[in-house]
MDAnalysis code that builds the backbone (N, CA, C; Angstrom):
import MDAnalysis as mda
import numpy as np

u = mda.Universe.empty(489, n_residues=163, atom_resindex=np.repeat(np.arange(163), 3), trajectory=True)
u.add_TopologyAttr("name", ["N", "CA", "C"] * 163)
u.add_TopologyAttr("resid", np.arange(1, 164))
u.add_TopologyAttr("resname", ["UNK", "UNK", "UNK", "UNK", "UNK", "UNK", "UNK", "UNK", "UNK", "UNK", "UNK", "UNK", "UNK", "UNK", "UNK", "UNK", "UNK", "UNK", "UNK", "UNK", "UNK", "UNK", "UNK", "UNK", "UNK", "UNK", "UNK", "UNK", "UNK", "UNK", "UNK", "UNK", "UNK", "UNK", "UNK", "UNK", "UNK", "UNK", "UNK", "UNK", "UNK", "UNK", "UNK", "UNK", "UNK", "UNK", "UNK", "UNK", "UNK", "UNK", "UNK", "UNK", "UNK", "UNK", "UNK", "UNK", "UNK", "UNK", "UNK", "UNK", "UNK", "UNK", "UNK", "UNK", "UNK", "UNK", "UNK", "UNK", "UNK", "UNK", "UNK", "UNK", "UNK", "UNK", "UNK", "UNK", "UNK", "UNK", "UNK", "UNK", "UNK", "UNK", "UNK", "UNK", "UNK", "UNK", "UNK", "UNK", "UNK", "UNK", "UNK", "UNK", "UNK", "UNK", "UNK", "UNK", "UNK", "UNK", "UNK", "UNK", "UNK", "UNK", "UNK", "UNK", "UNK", "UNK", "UNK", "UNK", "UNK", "UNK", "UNK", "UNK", "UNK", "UNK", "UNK", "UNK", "UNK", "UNK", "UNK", "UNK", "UNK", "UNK", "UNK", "UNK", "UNK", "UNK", "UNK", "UNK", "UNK", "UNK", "UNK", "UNK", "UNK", "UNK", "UNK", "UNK", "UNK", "UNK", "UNK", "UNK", "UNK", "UNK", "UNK", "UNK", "UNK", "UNK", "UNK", "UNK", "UNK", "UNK", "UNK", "UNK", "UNK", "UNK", "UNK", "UNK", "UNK", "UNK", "UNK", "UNK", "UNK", "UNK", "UNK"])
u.atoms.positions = np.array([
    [45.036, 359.658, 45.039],
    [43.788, 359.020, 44.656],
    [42.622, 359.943, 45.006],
    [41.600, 360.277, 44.136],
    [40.549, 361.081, 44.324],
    [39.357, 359.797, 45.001],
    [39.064, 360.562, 46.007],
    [38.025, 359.386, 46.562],
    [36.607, 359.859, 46.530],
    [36.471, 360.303, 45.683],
    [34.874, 360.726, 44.880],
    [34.847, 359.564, 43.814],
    [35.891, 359.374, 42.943],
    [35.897, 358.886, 41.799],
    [36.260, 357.551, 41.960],
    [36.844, 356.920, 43.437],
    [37.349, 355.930, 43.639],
    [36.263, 355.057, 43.613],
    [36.550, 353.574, 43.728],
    [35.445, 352.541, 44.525],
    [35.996, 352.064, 45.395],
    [34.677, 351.832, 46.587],
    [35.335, 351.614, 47.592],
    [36.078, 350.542, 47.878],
    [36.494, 349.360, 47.127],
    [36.971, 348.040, 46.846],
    [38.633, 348.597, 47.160],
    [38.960, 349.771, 46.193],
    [40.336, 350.222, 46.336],
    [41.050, 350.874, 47.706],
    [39.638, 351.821, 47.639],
    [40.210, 352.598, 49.074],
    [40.135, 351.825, 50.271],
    [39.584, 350.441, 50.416],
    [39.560, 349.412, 51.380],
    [40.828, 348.896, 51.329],
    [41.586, 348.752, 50.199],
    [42.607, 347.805, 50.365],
    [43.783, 348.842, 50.674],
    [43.640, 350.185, 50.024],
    [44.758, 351.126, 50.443],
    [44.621, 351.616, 52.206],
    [43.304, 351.874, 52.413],
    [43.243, 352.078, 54.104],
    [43.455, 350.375, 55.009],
    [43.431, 349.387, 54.453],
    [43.475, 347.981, 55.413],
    [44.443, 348.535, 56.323],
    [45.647, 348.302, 55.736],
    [46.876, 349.147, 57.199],
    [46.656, 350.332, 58.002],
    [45.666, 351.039, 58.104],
    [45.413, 351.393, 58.989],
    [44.762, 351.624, 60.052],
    [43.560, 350.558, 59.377],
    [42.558, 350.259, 60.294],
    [43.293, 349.251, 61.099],
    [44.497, 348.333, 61.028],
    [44.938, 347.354, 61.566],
    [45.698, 348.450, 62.650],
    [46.620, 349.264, 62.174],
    [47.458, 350.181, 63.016],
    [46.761, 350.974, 63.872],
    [45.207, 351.172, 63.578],
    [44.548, 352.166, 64.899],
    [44.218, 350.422, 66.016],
    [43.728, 349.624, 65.314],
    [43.664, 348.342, 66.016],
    [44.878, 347.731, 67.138],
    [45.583, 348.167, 66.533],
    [46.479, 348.083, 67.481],
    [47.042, 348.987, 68.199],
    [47.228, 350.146, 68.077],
    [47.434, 351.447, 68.936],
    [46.539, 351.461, 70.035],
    [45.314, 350.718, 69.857],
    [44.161, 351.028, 70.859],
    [44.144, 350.041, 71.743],
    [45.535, 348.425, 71.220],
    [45.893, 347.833, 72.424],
    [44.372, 346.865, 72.019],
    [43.743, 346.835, 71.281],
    [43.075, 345.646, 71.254],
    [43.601, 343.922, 70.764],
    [43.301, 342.892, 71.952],
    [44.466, 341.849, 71.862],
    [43.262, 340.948, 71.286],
    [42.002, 341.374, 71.284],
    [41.127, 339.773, 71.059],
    [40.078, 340.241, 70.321],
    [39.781, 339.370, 69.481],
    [38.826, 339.653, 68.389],
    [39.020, 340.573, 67.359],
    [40.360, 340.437, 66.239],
    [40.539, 341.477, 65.632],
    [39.478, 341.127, 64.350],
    [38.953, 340.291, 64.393],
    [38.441, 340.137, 62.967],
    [36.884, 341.304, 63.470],
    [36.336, 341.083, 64.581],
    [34.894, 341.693, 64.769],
    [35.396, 343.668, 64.578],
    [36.704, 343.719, 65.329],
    [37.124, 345.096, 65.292],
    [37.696, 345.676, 63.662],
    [37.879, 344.788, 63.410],
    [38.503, 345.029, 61.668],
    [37.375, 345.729, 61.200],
    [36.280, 344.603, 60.990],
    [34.612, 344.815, 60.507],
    [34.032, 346.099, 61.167],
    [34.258, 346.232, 61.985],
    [33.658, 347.821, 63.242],
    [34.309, 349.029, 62.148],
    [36.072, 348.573, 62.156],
    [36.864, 349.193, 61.457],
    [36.341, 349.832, 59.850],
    [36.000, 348.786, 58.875],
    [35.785, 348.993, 58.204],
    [34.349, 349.724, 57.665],
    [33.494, 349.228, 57.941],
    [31.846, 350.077, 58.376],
    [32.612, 351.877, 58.857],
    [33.182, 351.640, 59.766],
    [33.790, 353.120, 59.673],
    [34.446, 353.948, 58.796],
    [35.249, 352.805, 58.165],
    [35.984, 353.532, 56.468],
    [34.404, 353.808, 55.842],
    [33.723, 353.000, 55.416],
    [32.854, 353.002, 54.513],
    [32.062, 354.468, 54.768],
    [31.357, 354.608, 56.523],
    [30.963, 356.316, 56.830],
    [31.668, 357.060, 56.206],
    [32.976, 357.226, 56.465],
    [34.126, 357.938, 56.120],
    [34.149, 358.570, 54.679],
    [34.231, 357.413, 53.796],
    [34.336, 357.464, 52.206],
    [32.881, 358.061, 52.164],
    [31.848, 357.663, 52.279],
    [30.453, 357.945, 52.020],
    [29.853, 359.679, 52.162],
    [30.707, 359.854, 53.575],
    [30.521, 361.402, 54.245],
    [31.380, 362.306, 54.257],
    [32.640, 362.115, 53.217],
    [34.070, 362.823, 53.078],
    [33.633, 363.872, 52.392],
    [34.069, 365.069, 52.957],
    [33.556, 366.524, 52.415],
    [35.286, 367.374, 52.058],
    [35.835, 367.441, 50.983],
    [37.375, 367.297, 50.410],
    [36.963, 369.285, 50.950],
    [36.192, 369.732, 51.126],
    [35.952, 371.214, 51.625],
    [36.884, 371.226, 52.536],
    [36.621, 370.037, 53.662],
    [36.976, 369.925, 55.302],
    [38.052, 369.642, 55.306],
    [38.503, 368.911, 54.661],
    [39.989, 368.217, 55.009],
    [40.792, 367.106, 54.067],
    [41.707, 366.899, 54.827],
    [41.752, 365.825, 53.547],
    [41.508, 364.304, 54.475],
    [41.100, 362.798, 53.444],
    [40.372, 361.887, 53.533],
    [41.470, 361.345, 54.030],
    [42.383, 360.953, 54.546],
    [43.152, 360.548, 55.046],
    [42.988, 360.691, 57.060],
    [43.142, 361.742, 56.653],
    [42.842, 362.457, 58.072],
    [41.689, 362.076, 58.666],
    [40.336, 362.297, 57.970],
    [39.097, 362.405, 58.726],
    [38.867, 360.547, 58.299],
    [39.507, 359.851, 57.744],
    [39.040, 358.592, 57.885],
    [40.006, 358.007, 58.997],
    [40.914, 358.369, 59.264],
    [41.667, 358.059, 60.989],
    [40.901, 358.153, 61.658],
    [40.206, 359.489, 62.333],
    [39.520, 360.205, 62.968],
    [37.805, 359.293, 62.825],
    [37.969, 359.218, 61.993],
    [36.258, 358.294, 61.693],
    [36.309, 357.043, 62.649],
    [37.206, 356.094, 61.489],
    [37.462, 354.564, 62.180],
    [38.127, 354.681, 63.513],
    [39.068, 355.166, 64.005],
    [39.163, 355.409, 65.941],
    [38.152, 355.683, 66.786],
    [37.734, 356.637, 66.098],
    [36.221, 357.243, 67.098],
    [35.253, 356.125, 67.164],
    [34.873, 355.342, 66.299],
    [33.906, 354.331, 65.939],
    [34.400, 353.388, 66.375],
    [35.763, 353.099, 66.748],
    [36.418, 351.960, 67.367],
    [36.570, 352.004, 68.998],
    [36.568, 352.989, 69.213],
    [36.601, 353.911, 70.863],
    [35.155, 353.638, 71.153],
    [34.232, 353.885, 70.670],
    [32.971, 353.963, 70.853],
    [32.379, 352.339, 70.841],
    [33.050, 351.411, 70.328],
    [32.656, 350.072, 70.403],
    [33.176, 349.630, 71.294],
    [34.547, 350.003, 72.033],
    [35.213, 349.696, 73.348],
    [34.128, 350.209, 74.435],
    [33.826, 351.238, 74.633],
    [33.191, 352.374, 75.417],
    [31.881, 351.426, 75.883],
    [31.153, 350.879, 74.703],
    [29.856, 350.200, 74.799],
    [29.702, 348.679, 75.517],
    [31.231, 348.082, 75.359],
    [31.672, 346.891, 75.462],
    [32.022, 347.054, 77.202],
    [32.536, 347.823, 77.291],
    [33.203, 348.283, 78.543],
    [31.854, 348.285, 79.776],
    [30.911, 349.462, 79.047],
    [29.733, 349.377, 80.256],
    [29.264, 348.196, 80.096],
    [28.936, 347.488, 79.330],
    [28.421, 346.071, 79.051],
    [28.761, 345.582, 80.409],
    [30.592, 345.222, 80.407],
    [30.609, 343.950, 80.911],
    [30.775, 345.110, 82.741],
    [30.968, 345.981, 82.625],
    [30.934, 346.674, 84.320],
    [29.312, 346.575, 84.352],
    [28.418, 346.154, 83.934],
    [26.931, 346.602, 84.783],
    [26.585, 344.728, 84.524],
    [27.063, 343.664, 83.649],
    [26.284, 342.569, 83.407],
    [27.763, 341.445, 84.042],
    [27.684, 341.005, 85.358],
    [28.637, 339.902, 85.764],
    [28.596, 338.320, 85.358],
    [29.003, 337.503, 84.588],
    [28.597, 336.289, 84.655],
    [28.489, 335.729, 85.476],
    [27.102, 334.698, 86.020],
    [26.706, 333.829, 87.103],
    [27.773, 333.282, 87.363],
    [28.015, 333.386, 88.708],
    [29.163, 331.909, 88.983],
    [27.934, 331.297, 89.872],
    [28.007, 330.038, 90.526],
    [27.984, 328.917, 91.225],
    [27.991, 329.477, 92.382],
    [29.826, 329.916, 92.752],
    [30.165, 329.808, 93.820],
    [29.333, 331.352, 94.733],
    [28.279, 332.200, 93.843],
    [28.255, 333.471, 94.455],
    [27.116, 332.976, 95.484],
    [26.105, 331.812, 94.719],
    [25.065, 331.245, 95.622],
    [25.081, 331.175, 97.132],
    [26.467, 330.993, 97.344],
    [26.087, 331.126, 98.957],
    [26.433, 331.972, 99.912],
    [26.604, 333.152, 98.873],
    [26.640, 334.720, 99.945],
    [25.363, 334.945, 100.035],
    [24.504, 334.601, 99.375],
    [23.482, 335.385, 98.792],
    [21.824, 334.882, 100.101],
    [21.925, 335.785, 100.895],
    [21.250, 335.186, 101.953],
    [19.681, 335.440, 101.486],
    [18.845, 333.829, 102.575],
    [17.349, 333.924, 101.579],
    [16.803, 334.330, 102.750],
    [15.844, 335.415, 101.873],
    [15.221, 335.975, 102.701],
    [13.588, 335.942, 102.032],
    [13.536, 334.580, 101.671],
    [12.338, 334.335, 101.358],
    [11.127, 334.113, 102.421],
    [9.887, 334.864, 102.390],
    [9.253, 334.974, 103.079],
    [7.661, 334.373, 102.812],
    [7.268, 333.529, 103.404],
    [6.250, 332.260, 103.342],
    [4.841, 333.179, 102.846],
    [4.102, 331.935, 102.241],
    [2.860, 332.884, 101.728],
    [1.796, 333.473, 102.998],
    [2.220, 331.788, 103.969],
    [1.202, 332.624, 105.494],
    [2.019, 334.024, 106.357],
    [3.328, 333.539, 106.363],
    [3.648, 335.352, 106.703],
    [3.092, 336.321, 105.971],
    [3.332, 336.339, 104.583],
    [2.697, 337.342, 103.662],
    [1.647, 337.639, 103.864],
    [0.606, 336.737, 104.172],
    [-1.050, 337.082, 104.660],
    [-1.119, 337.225, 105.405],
    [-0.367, 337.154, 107.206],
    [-0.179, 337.528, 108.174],
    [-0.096, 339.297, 108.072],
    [0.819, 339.641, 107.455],
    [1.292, 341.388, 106.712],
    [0.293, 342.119, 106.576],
    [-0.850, 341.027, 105.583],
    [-1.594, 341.770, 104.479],
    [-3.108, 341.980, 105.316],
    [-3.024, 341.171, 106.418],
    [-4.316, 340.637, 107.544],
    [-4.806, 342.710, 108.020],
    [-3.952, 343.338, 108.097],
    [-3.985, 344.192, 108.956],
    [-4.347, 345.415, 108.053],
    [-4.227, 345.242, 106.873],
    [-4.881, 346.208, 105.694],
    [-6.268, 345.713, 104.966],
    [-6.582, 344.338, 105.734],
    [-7.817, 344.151, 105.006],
    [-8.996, 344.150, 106.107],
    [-9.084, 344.832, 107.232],
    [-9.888, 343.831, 108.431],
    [-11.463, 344.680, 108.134],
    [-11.310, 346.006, 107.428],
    [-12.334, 346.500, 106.923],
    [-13.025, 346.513, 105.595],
    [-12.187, 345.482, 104.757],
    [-12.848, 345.398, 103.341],
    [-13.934, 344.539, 103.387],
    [-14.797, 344.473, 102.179],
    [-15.561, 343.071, 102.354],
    [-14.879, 341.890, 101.741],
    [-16.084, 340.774, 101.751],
    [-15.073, 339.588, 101.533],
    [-14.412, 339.811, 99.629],
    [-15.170, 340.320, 98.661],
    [-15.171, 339.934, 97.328],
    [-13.357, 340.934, 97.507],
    [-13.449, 342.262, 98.466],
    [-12.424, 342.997, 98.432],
    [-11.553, 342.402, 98.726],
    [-11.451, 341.424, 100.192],
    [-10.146, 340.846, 100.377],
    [-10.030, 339.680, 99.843],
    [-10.645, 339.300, 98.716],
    [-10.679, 337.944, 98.023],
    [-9.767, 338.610, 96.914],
    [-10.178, 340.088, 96.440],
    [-8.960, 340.453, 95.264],
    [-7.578, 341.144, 95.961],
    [-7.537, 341.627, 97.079],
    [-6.468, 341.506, 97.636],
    [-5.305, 340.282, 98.026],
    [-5.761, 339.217, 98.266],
    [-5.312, 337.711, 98.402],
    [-4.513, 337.426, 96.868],
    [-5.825, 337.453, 96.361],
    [-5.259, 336.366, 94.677],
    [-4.376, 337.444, 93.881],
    [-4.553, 339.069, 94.128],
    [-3.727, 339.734, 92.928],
    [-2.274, 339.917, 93.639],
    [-2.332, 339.909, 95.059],
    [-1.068, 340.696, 96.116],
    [-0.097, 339.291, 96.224],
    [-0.450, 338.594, 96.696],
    [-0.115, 336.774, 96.689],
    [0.145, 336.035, 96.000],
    [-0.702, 336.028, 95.104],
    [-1.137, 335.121, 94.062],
    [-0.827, 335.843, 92.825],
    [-0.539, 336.642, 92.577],
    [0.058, 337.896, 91.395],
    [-1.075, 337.449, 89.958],
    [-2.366, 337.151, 90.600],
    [-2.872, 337.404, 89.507],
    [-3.621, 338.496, 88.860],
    [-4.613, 338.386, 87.697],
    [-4.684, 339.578, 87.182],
    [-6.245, 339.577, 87.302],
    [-6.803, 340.515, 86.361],
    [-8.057, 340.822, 86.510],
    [-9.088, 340.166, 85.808],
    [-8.266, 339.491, 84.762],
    [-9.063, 338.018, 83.873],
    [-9.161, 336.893, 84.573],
    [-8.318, 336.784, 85.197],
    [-7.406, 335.600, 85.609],
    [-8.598, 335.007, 86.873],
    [-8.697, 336.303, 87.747],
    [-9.397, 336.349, 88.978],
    [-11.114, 336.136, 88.264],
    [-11.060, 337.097, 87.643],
    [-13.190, 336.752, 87.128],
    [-13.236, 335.439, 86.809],
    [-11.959, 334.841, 86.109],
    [-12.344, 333.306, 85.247],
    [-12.434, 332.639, 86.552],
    [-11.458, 332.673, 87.612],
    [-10.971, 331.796, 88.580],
    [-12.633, 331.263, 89.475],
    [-13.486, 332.710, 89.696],
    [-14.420, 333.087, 90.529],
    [-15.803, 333.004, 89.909],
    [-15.836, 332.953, 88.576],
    [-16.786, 332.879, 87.770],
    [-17.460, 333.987, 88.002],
    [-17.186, 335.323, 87.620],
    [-17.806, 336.418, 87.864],
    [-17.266, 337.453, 86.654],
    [-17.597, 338.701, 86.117],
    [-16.823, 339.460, 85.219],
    [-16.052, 339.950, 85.722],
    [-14.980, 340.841, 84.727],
    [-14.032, 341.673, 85.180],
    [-14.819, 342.656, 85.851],
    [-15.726, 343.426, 85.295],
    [-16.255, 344.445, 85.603],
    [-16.337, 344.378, 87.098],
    [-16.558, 343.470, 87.426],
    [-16.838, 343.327, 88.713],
    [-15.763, 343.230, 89.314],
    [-14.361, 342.051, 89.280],
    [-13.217, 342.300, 89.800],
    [-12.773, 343.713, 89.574],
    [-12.826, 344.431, 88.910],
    [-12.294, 345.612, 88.786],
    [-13.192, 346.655, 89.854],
    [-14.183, 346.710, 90.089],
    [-15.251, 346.798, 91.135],
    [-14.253, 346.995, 92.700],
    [-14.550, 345.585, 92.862],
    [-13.487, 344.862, 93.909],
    [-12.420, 345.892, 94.485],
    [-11.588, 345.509, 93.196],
    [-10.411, 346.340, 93.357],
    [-10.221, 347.771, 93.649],
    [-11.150, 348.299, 93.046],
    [-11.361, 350.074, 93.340],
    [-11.753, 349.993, 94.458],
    [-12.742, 349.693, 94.730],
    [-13.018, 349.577, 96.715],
    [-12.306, 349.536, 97.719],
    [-11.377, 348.126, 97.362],
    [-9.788, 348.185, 98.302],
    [-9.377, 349.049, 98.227],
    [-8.743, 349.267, 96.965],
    [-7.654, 350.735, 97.291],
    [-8.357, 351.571, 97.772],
    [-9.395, 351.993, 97.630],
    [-10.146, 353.475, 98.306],
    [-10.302, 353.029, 99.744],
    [-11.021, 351.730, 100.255],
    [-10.819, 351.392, 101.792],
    [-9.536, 351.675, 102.324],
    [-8.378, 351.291, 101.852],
    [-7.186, 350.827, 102.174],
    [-6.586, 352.316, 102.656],
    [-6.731, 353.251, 101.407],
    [-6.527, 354.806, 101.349],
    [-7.065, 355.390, 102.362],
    [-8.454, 355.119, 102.411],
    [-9.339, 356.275, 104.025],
    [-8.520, 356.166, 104.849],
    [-8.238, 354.506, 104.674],
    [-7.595, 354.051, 106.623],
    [-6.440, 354.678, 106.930],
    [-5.549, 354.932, 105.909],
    [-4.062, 355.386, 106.355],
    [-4.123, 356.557, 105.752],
    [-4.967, 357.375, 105.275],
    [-4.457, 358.796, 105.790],
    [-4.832, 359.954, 106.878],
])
């Protein structure tokens, strides 16, 4: 069969057995229909990018659909080694080491004792309070320009002191 002249309707049904036979050589037991489809998208590269210069289409469409099938294992694989499903039962290794908002300002007491008040008023609400720079002008009725003000001051106070 010349597979320039073919459509791909034919050369799908003449390669099916072997996309099933790399499917199974590769020991895949679950989900053959999603790996078939992986499979086939790979015939289709294959037929699409077959250069009869290189080789013959037999060959480099093995070589296509495995590689592309290896490579969907490969992706699947880091998937599930870096993403664990929640259990229940992990909740109670998991020690809290949650720490209160007055400790937190207790922490924060000792980096602010030289700012002024508007400074440690944006130290409080952005460090604590994780808000932002809209958030704080609306809160205070004042502009950003000015929280942003604020804020440059701290860090530059904060900076003299510790270096």
């Amino acid at each position: 069969m010349d597979i320039r002249n073919a459509n791909f309707t034919d050369v799908l049904e003449q390669y099916k057995p072997m996309i099933y036979k790399i499917i199974n050589t590769l020991h895949i037991y679950r989900d053959h229909s999603y790996y078939f489809h992986e499979g086939v998208v790979a015939l289709w590269t294959a037929y699409k990018q077959f250069n009869e210069e290189k080789g013959s289409f037999p060959a480099y469409a093995y070589t296509t659909i495995r590689g592309s099938l290896l490579n969907v294992l490969k992706a699947e694989r880091h998937f599930d080694d870096n993403h664990a499903p929640w259990n229940k039962e992990y909740e109670e290794f998991i020690p809290d080491n949650s720490v209160s908002l007055d400790e937190q300002f207790n922490d924060l007491k000792q980096y602010m004792f030289n700012l002024t008040d508007n400074q440690k008023l944006w130290v409080v609400e952005h460090i604590l309070y994780g808000k932002g720079i809209k958030e704080i002008a609306r809160d205070h009725r004042t502009t950003e320009a000015a929280v942003k003000s604020w804020r440059r001051g701290a860090i530059q106070n904060i900076k003299r002191r510790y270096k």
